[in-house]
C-alpha positions in Angstrom: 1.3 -22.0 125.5 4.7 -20.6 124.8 5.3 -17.1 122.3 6.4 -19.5 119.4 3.5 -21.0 119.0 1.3 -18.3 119.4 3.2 -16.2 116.9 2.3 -19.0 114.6 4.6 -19.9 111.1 1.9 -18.8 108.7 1.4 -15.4 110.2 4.7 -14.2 110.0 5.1 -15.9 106.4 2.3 -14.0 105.4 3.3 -11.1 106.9 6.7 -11.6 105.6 5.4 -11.9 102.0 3.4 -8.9 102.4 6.4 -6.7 103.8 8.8 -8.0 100.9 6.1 -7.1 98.3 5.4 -3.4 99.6 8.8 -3.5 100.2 10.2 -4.0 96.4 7.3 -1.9 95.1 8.0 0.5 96.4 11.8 0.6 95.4 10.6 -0.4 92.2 8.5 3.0 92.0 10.5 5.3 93.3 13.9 4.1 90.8 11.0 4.9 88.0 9.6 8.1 89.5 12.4 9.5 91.6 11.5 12.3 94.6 8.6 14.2 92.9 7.3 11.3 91.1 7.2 9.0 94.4 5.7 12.3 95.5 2.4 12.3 93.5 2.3 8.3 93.7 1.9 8.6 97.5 -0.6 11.0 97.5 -2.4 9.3 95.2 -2.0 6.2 97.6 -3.1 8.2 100.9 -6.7 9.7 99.9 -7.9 5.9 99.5 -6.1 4.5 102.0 -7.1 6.9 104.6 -10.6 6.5 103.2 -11.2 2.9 103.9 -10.1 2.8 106.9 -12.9 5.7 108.3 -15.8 3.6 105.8 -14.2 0.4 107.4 -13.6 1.5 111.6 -12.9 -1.4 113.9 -15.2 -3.5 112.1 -12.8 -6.1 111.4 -11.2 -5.8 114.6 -14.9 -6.3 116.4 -15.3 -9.6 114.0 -12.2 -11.0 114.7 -13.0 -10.8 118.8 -16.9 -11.8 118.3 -16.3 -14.5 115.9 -13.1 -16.0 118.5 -15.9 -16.1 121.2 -18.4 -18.3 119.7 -20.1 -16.1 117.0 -21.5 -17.6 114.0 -18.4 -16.1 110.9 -21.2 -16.4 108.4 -23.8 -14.2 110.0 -21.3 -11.9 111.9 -19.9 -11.3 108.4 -23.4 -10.4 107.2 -23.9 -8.2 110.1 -20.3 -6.6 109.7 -21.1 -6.0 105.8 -24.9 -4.5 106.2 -23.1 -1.7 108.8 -20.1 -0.6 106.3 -21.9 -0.8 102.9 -22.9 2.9 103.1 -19.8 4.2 104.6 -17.8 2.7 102.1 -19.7 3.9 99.2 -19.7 7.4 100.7 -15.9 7.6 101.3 -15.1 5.8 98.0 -16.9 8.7 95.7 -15.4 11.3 98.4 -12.1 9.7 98.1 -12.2 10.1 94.5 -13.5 13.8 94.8 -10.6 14.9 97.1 -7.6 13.0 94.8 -9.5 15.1 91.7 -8.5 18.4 93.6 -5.1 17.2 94.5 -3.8 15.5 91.4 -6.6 16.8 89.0 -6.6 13.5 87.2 -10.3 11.4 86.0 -8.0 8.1 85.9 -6.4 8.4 89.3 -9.8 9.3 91.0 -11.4 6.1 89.6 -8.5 4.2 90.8 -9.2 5.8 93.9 -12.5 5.0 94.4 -11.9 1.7 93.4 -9.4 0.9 96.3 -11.5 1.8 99.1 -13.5 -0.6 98.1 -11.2 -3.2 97.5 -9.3 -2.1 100.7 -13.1 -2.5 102.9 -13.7 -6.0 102.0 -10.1 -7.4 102.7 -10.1 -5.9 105.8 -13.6 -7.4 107.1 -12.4 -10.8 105.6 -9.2 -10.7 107.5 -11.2 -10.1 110.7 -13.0 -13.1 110.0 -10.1 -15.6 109.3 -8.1 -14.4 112.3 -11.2 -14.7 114.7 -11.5 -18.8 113.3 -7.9 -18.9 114.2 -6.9 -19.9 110.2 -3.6 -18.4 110.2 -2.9 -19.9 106.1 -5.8 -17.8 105.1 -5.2 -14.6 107.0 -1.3 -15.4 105.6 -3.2 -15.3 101.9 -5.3 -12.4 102.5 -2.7 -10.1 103.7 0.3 -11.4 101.0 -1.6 -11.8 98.0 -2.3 -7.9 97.0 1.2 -6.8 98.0 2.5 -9.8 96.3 0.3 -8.9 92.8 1.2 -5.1 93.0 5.0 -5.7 93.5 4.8 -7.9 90.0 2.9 -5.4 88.7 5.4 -2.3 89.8 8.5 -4.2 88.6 7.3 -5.3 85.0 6.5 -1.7 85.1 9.7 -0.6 86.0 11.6 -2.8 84.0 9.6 -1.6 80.6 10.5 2.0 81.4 7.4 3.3 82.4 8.1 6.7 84.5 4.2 8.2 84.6 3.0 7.7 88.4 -0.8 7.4 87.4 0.6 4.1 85.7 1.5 2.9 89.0 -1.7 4.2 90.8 -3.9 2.1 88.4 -1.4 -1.1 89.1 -2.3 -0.4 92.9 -6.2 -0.2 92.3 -6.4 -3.1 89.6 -3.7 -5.4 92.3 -6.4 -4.1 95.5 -9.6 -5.1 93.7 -8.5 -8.4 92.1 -7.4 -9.0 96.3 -10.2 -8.4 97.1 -12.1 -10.6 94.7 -9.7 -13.3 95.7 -10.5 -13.1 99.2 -14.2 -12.9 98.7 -14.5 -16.2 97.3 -12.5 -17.9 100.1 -15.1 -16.0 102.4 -18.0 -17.4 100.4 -16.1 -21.5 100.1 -14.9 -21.5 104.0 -16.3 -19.4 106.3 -19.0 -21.5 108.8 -22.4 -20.3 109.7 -22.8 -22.6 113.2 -22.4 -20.6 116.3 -24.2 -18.1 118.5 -25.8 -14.6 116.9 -23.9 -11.8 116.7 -24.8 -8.4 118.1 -27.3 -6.4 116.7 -26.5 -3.5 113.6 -27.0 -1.0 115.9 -24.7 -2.7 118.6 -22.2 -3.9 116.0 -22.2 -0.1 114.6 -21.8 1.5 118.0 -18.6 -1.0 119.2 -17.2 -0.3 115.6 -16.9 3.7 115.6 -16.4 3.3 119.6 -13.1 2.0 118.5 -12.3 3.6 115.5 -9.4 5.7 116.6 -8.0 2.8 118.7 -7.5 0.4 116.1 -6.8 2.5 113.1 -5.3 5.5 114.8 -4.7 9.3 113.2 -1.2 8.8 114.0 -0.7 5.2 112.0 -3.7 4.3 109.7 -4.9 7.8 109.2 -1.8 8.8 107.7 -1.7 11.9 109.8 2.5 12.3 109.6 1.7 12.2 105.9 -0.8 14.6 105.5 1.7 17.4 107.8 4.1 16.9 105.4 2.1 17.2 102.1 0.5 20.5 103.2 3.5 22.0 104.6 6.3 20.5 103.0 5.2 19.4 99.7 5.4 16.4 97.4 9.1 16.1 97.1 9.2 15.9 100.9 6.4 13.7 100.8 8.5 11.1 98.4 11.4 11.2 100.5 9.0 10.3 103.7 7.2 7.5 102.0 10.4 5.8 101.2 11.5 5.9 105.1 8.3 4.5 105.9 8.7 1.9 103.2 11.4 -0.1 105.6 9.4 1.3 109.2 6.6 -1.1 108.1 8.0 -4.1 109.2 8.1 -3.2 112.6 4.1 -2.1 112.1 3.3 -5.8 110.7 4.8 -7.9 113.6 2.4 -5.9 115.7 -0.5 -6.8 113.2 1.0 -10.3 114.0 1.0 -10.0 117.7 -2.7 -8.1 117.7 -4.1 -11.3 115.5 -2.5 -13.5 118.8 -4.8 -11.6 121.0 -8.3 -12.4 120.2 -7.7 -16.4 121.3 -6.4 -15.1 124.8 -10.2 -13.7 125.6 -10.9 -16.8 127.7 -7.4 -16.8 130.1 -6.9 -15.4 133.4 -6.0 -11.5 133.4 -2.9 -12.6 134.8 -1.8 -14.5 132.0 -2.8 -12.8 129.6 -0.9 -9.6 130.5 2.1 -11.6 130.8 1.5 -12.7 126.8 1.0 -9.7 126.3 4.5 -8.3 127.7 6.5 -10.7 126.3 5.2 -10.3 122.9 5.2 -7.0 123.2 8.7 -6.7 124.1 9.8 -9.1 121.3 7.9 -6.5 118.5 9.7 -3.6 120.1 13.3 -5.0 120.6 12.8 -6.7 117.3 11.8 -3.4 115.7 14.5 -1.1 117.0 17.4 -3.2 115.9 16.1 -4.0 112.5 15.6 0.0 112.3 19.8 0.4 113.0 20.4 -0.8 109.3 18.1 2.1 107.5 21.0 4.3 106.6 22.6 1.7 104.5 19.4 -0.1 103.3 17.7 3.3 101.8 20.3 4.3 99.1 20.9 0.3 98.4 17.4 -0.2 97.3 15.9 3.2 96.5 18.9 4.8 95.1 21.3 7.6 96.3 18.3 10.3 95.3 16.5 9.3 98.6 20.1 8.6 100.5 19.0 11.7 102.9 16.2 9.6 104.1 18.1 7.4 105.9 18.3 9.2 109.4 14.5 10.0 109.0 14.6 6.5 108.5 15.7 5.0 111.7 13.7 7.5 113.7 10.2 6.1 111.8 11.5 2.5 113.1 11.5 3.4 116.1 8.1 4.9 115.6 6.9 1.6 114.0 8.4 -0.5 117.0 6.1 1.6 119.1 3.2 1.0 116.9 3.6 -2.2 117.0 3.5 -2.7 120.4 0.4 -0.6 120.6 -1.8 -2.5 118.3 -1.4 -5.5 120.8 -2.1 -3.4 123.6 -5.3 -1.9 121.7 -6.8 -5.7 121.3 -6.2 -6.9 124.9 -8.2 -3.6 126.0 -10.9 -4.3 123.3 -11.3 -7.9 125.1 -11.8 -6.0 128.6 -13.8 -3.6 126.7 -12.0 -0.9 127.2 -11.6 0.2 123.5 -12.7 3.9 123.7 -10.3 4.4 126.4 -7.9 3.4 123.8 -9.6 5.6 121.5 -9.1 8.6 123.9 -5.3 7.9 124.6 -5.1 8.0 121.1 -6.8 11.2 120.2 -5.0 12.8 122.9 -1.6 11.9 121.9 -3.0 12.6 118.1 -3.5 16.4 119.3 0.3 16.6 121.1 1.7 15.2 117.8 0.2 17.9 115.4 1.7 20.7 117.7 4.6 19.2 117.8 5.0 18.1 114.1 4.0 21.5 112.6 6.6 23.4 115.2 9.3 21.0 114.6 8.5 20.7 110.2 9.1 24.5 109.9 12.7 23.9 111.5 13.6 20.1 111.0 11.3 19.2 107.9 10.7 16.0 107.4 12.8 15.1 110.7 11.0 16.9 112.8 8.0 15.0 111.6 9.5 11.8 112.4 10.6 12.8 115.6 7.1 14.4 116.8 5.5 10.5 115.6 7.4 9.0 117.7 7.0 11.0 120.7 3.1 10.5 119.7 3.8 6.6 119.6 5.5 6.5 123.1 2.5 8.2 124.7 0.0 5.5 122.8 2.1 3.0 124.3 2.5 4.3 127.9 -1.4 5.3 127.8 -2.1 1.7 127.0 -0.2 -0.3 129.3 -1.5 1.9 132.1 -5.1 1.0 131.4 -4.2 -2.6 130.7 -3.2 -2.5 134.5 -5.6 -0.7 135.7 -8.2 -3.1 133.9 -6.4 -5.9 135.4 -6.7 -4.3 139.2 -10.5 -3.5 138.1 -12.1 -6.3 136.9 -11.5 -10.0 135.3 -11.4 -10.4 131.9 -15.3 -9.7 130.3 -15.9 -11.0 126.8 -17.9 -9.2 124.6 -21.9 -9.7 124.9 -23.0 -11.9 122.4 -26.9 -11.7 121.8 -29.0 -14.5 122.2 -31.2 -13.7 118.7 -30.6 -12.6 115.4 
């Protein structure tokens, strides 16, 4: 089956919705709030974010393979929501706690909270709708809250409105009504027929197993971010977020490729390391060109306040291509079960990134940052492909154990 029509139309619409909306939000926000203002909003973004995805793990990751091997959706869903229901209320109220003691605001921690909910439950109903192979619905599920908050952010913007906590409760309120949204096209589509899914206690062990591998410290934890909040402050911080506004594209063709993955569980290992190449290569090369126009494209839409983001920029794309080509690599090892090798590559190059981040922040700032991520991202990418081989050499391609009771 060739690339195209594996990296199917509606994907990279949605996809490409999704990007466009983050996209003009975010240059919406920062014309409103300029450098210390974009600042605040992003920390106000990164305590939640970073929040559901440690309640969340590789849950949605693990449904999406399960469910494309025969699982029943409806009671792998079940399963999926009975193992996260506790984390996410526990990192929700301690999202909300550690915003409070950064921003010091009762309306922003409820908005907080209120996100990591939203967040959890679109992320488990993406799993499901990419597992069933219904690329329309994971194309609404992943465009539809970008799509709201990006309405949201410009009527904002074009009524005047300069206070960042504005913007944070546009994010929650665009998050949660997402996630209702998707809910109900859980609760109208999703089949019950097929076999039983692991057990909570298996389902829980596969899903922290994997935690760092598919959302990594590096990407998903938001670890870049947090180096430069606590040593370079907020204004730093709004100058980052802006060059990671336009590095995101790069990230979502990877979420694109990974998505791919899961219907390759039943090929050959030979073919399905040779998807896996070219699709990777297409992410990468894709990425690193797109990257090349970042100088010109920050001042255009962000304004000539965040011009010095530009270089800082490019380097992030590159970063991103690199991402991008890991998150395939990480769901080709999940099918071989090799996820917490992933995880380790990952933690590894996590540790070699901090070093280098905070020695290169004190001399390079925000640069040096960028440049220490990508280094991180190359050794993801090296660390992967390496046990992709090695699995191949191994073993032939072992789909995850699917029980034979409830």
């Amino acid at each position: 089956m060739s690339l195209l029509r594996r990296v199917r139309l509606p994907l990279l619409v949605g996809v490409g919705l999704s990007q466009v909306g983050l996209l003009l939000s975010g240059a919406f926000a920062a014309r409103a709030l300029g450098v210390d203002g974009r600042g605040f909003l992003a920390t106000a973004m990164l305590v939640p974010t970073l929040a559901a995805y440690v309640a969340a793990a590789s849950s949605d990751a693990l449904v999406a393979t399960l469910v494309a091997q025969g699982a029943s959706p409806r009671r792998t869903m079940a399963t999926a929501v009975k193992v996260v229901a506790l984390p996410v209320t526990v990192c929700a109220i301690a999202a909300a706690v550690i915003t409070h003691v950064l921003l010091h605001d009762p309306f922003v921690d409820a908005a907080a909270a209120l996100a990591v909910v939203s967040t959890a439950a679109v992320q488990l109903a993406t799993g499901v709708f990419v597992g069933l192979g219904r690329d329309p619905l994971v194309a609404t599920v992943q465009s539809v809250g970008p799509a709201l908050y990006g309405a949201a952010t410009l009527t904002a913007f074009l009524s005047g409105v300069t206070d960042f906590r504005v913007y944070a409760g546009l994010w929650a309120a665009a998050a949660l009504i997402a996630a209702g949204l998707v809910t109900g096209l859980v609760v109208r589509v999703v089949p019950s027929a097929g076999q039983a899914p692991p057990s909570s206690r298996e389902f829980r062990r596969r899903t922290y197993i994997g935690l760092f591998s598919s959302y990594s410290p590096l990407e998903s934890f938001r670890a870049d971010q947090i180096i430069v909040l606590a040593a370079l402050g907020n204004p730093a911080l709004g100058l980052y977020s802006v060059a990671l506004a336009l590095s995101n594209a790069a990230k979502l063709l990877g979420m694109v490729g990974s998505w791919t993955v899961p219907a390759t569980a039943r090929l050959e290992p030979a073919d399905r390391l040779r998807r896996v190449a070219v699709v990777s290569i297409g992410i990468f090369v894709v990425g690193v060109v797109f990257s090349a126009s970042f100088p010109v494209l920050v001042p255009l839409l962000f304004g000539q306040q965040f011009s010095e983001a530009g270089t800082v920029a490019v380097v992030l794309g590159i970063a991103g291509a690199l991402f991008g080509v890991r998150k395939v690599l990480v769901e080709s090892l999940r099918i071989v079960k090799r996820e917490g090798r992933a995880t380790v590559i990952e933690l590894s190059a996590t540790v070699v990134f901090v070093a280098l981040a905070v020695y290169l922040a004190s001399s390079a700032g925000i640069l040096g940052v960028a440049v220490a991520l990508a280094v991180a991202a190359a050794l993801t990418v090296a660390g992967g492909w390496a046990q992709l081989l090695r699995a191949r050499v191994d073993s032939p391609a072992r789909p995850l154990e699917l029980t034979k009771q409830a």
